[in-house]
C-alpha positions as CSV (number, residue, x, y, z in Angstrom):
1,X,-6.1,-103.0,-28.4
2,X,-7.2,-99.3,-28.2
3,X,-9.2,-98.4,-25.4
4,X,-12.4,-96.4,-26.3
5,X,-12.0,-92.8,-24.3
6,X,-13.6,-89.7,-23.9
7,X,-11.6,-86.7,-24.8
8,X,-13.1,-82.6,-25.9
9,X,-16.3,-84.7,-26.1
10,X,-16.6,-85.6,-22.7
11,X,-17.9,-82.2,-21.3
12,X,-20.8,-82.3,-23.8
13,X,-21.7,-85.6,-22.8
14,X,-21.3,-84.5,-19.0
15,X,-23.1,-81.4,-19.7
16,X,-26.0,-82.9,-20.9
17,X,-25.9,-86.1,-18.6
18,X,-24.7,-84.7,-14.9
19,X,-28.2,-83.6,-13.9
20,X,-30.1,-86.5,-15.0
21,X,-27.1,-89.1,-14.0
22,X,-27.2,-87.5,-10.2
23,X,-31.0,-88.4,-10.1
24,X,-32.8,-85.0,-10.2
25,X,-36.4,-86.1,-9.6
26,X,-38.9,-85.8,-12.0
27,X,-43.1,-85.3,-11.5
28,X,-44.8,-88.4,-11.2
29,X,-47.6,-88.8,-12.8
30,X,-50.5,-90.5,-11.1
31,X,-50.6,-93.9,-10.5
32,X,-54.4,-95.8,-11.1
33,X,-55.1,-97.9,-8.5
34,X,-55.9,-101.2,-9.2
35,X,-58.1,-103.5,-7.2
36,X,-57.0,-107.2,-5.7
37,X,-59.1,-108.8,-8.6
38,X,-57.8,-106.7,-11.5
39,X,-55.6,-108.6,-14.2
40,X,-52.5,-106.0,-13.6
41,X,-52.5,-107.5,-9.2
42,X,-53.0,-110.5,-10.6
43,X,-49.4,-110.2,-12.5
44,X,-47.6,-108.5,-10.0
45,X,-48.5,-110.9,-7.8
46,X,-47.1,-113.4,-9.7
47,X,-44.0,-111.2,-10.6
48,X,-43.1,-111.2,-7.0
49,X,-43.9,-114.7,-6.4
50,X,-41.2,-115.6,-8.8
51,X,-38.7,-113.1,-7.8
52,X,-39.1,-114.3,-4.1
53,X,-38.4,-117.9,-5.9
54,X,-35.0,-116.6,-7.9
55,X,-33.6,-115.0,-4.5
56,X,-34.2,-118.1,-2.5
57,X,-32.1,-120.3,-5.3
58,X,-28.9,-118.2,-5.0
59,X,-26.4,-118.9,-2.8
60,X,-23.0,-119.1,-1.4
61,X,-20.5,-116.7,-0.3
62,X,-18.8,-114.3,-2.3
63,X,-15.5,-111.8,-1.5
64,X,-15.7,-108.1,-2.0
65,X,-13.6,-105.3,-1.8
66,X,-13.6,-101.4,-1.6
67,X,-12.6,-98.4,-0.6
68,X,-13.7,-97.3,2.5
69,X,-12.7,-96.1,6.0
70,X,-15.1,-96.4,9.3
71,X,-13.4,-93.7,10.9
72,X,-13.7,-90.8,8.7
73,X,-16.7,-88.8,8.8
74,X,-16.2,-87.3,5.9
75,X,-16.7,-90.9,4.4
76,X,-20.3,-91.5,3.6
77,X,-20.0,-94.2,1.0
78,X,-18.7,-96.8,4.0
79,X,-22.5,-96.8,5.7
80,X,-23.7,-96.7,2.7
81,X,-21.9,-99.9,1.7
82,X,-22.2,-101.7,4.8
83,X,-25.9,-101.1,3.9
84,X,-26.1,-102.4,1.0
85,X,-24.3,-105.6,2.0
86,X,-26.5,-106.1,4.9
87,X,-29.7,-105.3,2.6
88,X,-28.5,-107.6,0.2
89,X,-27.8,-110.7,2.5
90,X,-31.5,-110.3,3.9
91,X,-32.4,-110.0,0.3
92,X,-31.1,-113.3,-0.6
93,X,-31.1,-115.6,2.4
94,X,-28.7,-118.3,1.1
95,X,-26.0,-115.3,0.4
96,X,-22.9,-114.2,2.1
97,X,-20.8,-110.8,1.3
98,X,-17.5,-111.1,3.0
99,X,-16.4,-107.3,2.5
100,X,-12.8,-105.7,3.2
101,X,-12.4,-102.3,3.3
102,X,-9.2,-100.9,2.8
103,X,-8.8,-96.7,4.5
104,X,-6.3,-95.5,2.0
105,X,-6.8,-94.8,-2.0
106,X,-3.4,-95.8,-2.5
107,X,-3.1,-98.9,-0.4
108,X,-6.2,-100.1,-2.5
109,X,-4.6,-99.2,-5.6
110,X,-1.9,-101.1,-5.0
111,X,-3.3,-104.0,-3.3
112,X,-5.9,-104.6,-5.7
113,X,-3.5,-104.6,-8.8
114,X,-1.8,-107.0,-7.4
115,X,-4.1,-109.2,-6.3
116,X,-5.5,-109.2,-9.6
117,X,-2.3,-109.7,-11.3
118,X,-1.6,-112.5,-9.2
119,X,-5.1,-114.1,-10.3
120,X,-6.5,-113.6,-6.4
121,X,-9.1,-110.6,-7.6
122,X,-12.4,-110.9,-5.4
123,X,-15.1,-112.0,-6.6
124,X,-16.3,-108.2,-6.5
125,X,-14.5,-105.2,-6.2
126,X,-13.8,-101.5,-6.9
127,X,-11.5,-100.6,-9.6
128,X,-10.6,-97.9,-11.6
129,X,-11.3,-96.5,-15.3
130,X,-9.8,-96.3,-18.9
131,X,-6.1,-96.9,-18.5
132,X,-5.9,-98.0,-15.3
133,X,-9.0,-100.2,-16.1
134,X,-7.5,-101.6,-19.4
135,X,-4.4,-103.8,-18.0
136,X,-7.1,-105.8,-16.4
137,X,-9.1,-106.1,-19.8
138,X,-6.4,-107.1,-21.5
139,X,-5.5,-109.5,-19.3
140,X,-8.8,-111.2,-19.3
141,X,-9.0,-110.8,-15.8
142,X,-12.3,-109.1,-15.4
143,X,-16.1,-110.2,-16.5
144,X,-17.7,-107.9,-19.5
145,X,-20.9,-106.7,-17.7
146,X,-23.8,-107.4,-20.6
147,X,-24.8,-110.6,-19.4
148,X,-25.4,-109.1,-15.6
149,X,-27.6,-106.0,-17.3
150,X,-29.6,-108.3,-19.1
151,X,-30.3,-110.5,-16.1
152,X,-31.4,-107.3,-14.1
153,X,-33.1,-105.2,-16.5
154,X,-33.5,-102.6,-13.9
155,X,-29.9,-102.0,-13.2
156,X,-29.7,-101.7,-17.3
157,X,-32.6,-99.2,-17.1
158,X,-30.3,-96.6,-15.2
159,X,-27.0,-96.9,-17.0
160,X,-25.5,-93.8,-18.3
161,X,-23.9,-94.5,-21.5
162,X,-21.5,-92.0,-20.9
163,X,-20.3,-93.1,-17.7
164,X,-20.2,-96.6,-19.4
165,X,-17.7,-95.4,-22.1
166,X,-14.3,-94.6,-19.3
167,X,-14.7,-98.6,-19.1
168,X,-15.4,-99.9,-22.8
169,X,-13.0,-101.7,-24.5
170,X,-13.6,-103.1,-28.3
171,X,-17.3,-102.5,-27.6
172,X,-17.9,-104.5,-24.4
173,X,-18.5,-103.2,-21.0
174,X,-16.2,-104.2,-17.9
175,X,-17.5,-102.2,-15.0
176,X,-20.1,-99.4,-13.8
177,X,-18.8,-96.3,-12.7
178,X,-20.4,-95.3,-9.4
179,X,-19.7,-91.1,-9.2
180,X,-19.7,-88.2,-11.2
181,X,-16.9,-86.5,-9.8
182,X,-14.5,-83.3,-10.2
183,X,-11.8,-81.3,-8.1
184,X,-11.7,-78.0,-6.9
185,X,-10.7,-75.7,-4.1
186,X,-13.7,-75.3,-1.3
187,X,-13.8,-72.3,0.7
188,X,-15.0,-70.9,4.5
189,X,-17.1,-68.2,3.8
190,X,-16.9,-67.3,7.2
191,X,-13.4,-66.9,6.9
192,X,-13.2,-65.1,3.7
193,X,-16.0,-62.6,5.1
194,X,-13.8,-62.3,8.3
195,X,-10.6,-61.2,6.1
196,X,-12.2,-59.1,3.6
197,X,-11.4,-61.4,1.4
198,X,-13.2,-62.3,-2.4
199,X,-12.8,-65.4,-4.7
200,X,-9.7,-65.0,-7.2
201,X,-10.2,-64.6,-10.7
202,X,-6.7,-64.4,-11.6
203,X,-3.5,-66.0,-10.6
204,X,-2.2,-62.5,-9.3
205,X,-5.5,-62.6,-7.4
206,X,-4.7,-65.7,-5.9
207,X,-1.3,-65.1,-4.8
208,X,-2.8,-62.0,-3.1
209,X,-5.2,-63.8,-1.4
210,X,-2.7,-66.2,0.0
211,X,-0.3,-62.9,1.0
212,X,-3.2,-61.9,3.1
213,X,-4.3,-65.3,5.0
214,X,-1.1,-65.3,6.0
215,X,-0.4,-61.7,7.1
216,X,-4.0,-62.7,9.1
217,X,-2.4,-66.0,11.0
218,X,-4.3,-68.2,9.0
219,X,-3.0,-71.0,7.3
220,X,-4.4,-70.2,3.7
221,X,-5.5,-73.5,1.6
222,X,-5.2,-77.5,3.4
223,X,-3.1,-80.1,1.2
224,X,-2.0,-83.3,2.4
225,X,-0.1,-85.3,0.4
226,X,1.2,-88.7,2.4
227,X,-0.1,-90.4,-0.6
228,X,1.2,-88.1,-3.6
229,X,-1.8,-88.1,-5.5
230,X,-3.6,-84.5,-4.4
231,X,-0.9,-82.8,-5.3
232,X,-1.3,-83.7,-8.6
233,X,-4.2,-81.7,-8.4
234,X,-3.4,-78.3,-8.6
235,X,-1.0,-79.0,-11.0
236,X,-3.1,-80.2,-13.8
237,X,-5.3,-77.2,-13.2
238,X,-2.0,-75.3,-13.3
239,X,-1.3,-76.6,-16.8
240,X,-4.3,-76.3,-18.2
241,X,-5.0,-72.6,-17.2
242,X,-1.5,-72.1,-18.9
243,X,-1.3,-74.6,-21.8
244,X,-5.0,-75.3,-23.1
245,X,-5.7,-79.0,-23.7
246,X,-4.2,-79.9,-26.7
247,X,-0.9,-81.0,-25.6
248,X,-2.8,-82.7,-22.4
249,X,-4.9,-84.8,-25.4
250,X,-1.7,-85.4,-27.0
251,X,-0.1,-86.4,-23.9
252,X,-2.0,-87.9,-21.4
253,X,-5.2,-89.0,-23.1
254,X,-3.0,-90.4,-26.4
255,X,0.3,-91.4,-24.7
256,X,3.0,-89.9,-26.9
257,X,5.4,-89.2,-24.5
258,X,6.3,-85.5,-24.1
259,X,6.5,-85.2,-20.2
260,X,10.4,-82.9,-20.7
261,X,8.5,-80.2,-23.0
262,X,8.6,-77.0,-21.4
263,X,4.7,-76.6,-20.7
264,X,5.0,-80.0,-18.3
265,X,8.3,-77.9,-16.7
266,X,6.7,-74.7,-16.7
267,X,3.4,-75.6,-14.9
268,X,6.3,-77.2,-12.3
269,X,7.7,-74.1,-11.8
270,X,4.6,-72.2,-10.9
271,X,3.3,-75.5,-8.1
272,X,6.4,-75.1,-6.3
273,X,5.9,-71.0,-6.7
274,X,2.5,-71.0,-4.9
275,X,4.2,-73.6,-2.4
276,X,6.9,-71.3,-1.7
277,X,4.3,-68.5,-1.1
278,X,3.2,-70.6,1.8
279,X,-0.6,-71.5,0.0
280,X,-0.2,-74.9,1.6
281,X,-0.2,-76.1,5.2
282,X,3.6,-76.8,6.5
283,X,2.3,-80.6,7.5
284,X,1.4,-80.8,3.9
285,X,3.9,-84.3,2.9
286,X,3.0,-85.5,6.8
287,X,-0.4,-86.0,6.7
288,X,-3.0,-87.6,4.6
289,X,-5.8,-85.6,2.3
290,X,-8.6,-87.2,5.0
291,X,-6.9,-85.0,7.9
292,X,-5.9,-82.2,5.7
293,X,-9.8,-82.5,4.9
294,X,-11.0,-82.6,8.9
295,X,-8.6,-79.7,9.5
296,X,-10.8,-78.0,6.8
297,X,-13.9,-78.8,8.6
298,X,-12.5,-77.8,11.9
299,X,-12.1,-74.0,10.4
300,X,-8.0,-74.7,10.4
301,X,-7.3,-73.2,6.5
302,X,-9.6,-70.9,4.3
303,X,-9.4,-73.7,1.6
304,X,-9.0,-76.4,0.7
305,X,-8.3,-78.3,-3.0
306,X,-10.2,-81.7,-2.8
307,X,-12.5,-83.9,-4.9
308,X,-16.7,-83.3,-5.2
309,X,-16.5,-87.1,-3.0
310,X,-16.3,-84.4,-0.3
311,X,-19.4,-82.7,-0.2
312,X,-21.3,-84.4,1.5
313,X,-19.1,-84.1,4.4
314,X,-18.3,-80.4,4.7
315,X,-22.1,-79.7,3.6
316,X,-23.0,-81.1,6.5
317,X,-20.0,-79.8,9.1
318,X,-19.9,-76.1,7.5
319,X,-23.4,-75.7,6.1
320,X,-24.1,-72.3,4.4
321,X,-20.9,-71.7,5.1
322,X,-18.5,-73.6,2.8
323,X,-18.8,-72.9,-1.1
324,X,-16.7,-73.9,-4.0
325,X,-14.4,-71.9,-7.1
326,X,-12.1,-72.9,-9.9
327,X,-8.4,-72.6,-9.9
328,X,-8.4,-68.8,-11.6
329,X,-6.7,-67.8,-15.6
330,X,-3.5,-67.4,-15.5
331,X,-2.2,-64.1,-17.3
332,X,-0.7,-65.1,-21.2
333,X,-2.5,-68.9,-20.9
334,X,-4.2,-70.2,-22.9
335,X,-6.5,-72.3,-20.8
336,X,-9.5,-71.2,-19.2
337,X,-11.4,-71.2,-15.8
338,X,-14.2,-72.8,-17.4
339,X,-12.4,-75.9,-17.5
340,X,-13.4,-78.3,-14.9
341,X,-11.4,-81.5,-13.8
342,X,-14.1,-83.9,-13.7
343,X,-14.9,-87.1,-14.8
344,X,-17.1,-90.5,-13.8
345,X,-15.0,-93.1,-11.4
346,X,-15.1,-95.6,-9.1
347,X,-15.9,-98.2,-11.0
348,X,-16.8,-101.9,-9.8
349,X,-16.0,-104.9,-11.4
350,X,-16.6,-108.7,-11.6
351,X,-13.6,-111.1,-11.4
352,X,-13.2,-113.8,-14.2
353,X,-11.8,-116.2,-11.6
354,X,-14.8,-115.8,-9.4
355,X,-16.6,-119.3,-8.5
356,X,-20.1,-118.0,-8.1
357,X,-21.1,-115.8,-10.9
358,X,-24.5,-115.5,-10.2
359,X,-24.0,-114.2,-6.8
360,X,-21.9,-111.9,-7.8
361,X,-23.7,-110.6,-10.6
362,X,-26.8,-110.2,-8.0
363,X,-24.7,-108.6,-5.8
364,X,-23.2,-105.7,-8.3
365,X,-26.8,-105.5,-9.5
366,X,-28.2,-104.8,-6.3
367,X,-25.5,-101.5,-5.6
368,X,-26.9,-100.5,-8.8
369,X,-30.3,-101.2,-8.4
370,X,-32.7,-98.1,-8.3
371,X,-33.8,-97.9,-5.2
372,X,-29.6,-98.0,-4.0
373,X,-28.9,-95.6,-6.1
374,X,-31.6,-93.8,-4.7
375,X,-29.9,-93.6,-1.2
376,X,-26.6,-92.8,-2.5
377,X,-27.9,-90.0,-3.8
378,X,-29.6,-89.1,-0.9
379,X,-26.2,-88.7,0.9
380,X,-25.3,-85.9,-1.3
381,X,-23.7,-88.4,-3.8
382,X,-23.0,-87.2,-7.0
383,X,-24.7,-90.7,-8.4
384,X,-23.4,-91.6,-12.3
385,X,-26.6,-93.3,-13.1
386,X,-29.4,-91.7,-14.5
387,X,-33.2,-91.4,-14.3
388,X,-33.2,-92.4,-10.7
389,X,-35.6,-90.9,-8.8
390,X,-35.0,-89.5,-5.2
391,X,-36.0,-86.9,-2.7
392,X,-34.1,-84.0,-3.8
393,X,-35.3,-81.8,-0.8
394,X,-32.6,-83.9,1.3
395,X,-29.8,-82.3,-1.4
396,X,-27.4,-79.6,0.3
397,X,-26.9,-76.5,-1.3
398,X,-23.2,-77.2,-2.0
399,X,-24.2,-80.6,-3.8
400,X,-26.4,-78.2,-6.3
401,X,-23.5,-75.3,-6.4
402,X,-21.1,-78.4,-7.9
403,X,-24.1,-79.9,-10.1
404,X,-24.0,-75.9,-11.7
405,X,-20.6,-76.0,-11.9
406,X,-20.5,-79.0,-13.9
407,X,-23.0,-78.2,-15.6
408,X,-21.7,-75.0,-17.1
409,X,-18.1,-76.5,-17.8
410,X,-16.9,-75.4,-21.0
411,X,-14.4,-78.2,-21.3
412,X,-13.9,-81.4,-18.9
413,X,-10.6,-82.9,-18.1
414,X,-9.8,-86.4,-16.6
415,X,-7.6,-86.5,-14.2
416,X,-4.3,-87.9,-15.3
417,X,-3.5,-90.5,-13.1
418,X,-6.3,-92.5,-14.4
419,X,-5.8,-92.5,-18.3
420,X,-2.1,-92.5,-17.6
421,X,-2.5,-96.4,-16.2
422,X,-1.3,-97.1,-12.7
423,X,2.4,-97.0,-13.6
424,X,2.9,-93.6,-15.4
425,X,-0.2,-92.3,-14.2
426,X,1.5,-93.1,-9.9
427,X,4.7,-92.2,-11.4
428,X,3.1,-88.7,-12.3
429,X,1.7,-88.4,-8.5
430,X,5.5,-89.1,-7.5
431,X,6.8,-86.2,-9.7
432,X,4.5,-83.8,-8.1
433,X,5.2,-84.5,-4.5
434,X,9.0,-84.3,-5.6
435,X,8.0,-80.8,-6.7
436,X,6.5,-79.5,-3.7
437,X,9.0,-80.6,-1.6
438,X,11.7,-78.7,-3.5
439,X,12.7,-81.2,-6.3
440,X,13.8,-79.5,-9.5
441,X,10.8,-79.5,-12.2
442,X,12.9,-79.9,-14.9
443,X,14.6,-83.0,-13.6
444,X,11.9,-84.2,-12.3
445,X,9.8,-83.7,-15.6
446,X,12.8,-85.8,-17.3
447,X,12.7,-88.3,-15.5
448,X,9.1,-89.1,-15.9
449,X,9.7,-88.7,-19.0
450,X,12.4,-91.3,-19.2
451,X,9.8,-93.3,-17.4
452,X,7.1,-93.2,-20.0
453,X,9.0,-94.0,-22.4
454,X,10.2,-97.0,-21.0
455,X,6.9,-98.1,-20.0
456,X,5.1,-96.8,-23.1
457,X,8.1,-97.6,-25.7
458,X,7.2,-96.9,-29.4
459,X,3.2,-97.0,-28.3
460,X,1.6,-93.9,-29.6
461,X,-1.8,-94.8,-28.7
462,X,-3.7,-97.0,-26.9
């Protein structure tokens, strides 16, 4: 089965959906007001009357999981979430959510795959996208979404298309991606004014910059890797500033297994050279990217390199004074600044083994209703649907500087981890801790590659 993906095409669709999927608010126009007697009351009326008779016939409890950690400030989809439970259990009397939240991206990842493998899925839970996504597809163990959208034609109504394509598979639709959402570095401004100090447009620039946080006392850019996967990060903007995206198309997006050429090596060499330079925090392997992120917040590091999920909590610790930048050109690449990691994720999903379909299906419709939506973005959510309307005057200047970044992107990549599935694409994480704590890239880069291969065998494509 070939999964349907987005490659070069994906910035276009981005470019011309990332606005309108994060729910910029359009002028109304005005509404006429209709009197009790008028034909049009008359209907709505009645609309209501029968939508107050569907909720009252659903019932029974239903199992959900997620993502999400009480704890963390910086976490402003768990309230939203519990929300959207307890709305939707007042909503529909006869209904019961029984939610688990589970603190760490990884732990869910693994959990969750599996559970599903093991035929214990929830009834409805988050997953993840394209080839991570497709092992569930393929094992029939999630619901195709059409029958859902047509039940609730106002959850159909804001589907992006383009979100809706990272989680297509021979035409049919198995889950709605909830974000738009990208990585970069954020930076104090404060700081940076303090020190002198200016955004890089170079890779010399960078390594300056770090050179001088340090000579200053001040720990330069906040990592934290306990669970591999952010440092994955700057590498893939590292081999993109130096190798384009050709080979990463080839590669990661395709699957033809290449991980021992020289660029994968290469782009090694220069992670554990910015490592070496002391960019990162010394606790970097000891602690998680949620504390490396509330280190951030407390004014511990200049920078940081984390995900657009993010904003919404440093917008509202740092204010005016956090902003964001690209990883800079590298001298003799051939990639470009431009280039944005971003993509749509967080996608949720209906189990085929779950015993009450329609609750379910109310349920994922209801976190995708409108007016939810709505209140995501009101957090500073980077929403994936479009045409949802919402008070934009409650949107933090940092949540419009990434929309402008995205927006101007000359190129979008996904990142890896996701279309690599969950067992090249962790195995990839695991190479890039290995690096930064002092493994050799070049054995490191053959043994993933040796790992691919074994998992991929004579696949080209998928």
């Amino acid at each position: 089965m070939k999964k349907k993906i987005l490659s070069i095409a994906l910035v276009f669709m981005l470019r011309a959906s990332v606005l309108a999927g994060c729910g910029q608010k359009e002028a109304e126009e005005p509404s006429v007001k209709q009197t009790q007697d008028s034909e049009p009351a008359s209907e709505e009326k009645n609309t209501e009357e029968k939508a107050e008779t569907e909720n009252s016939e659903l019932s029974g409890k239903i199992t959900f999981w997620t993502t999400g950690d009480k704890s963390n400030t910086n976490d402003h989809t768990y309230p939203w979430m519990e929300e959207n439970i307890k709305l939707f259990e007042e909503k529909y009397p006869g209904c019961e959510v029984e939610a688990t939240f589970i603190a760490s991206g990884e732990d869910y990842l693994t959990k969750i795959t599996t559970e599903v493998a093991a035929g214990n899925a929830p009834d409805v839970f988050r997953t993840y996208l394209t080839g991570r996504l497709q092992p569930f597809v393929d094992g029939g163990k999630v619901l195709p979404i059409e029958h859902m959208l047509e039940t609730y034609p106002e959850t159909k109504g804001i589907m992006n298309d383009k979100a809706l394509a990272l989680s297509t598979f021979d035409g049919k639709a198995y889950a709605i991606p909830l974000i738009a959402s990208g990585e970069m570095f954020f930076y104090n401004k404060k700081i940076f004014a303090e020190c002198g100090a200016e955004i890089p447009k170079t890779y010399d620039e960078l390594l300056a910059l770090v050179d001088l946080f340090n000579e200053k006392g001040i720990t330069p850019c906040m990592l934290g890797i306990s669970d591999p996967w952010p440092g994955t990060i700057p590498y893939m903007m590292i081999f993109n500033r130096l190798n384009g995206n050709e080979l990463y198309e080839k590669v990661v997006l395709n699957k033809e297994a290449d991980f021992a050429n020289d660029a994968f090596v290469n782009a090694g060499k220069y992670l554990q050279e910015i490592v070496n330079r002391n960019m990162f925090n010394e606790s970097i392997v000891a602690i998680s990217q949620e504390e490396a992120g509330n280190k951030f917040k407390a004014g511990e590091s200049a920078m940081i390199i984390d995900g657009s999920w993010s904003v919404p909590g440093y917008a509202e610790t740092l204010g005016e004074d956090v902003g964001i930048f690209n990883f800079p050109e590298i001298e003799g690449g051939t990639g470009s600044s431009d280039d944005w990691l971003m993509n749509f994720d967080e996608g949720f999903a209906i189990s085929s083994g779950t015993k009450n379909q329609p609750v379910a299906e109310a349920f994922l419709a209801f976190i995708f209703s409108p007016e939810r939506q709505a209140a995501y973005a009101e957090t500073g959510a980077l929403i994936a649907c479009k045409n949802v309307n919402y008070d934009t005057s409650k949107i933090s200047a940092l949540t419009t500087e990434v929309l402008d970044a995205f927006e101007s992107a000359a190129y979008s990549i996904i990142p890896w981890d996701n279309p690599l599935g969950t067992d090249v694409g962790q195995e990839l994480n695991n190479t890039t801790q290995a690096i930064i704590t002092g493994g050799d890239p070049q054995k490191e880069f053959e043994k993933l590659q040796e790992y691919a291969e074994d998992a991929w065998g004579d696949r080209k494509s998928v």
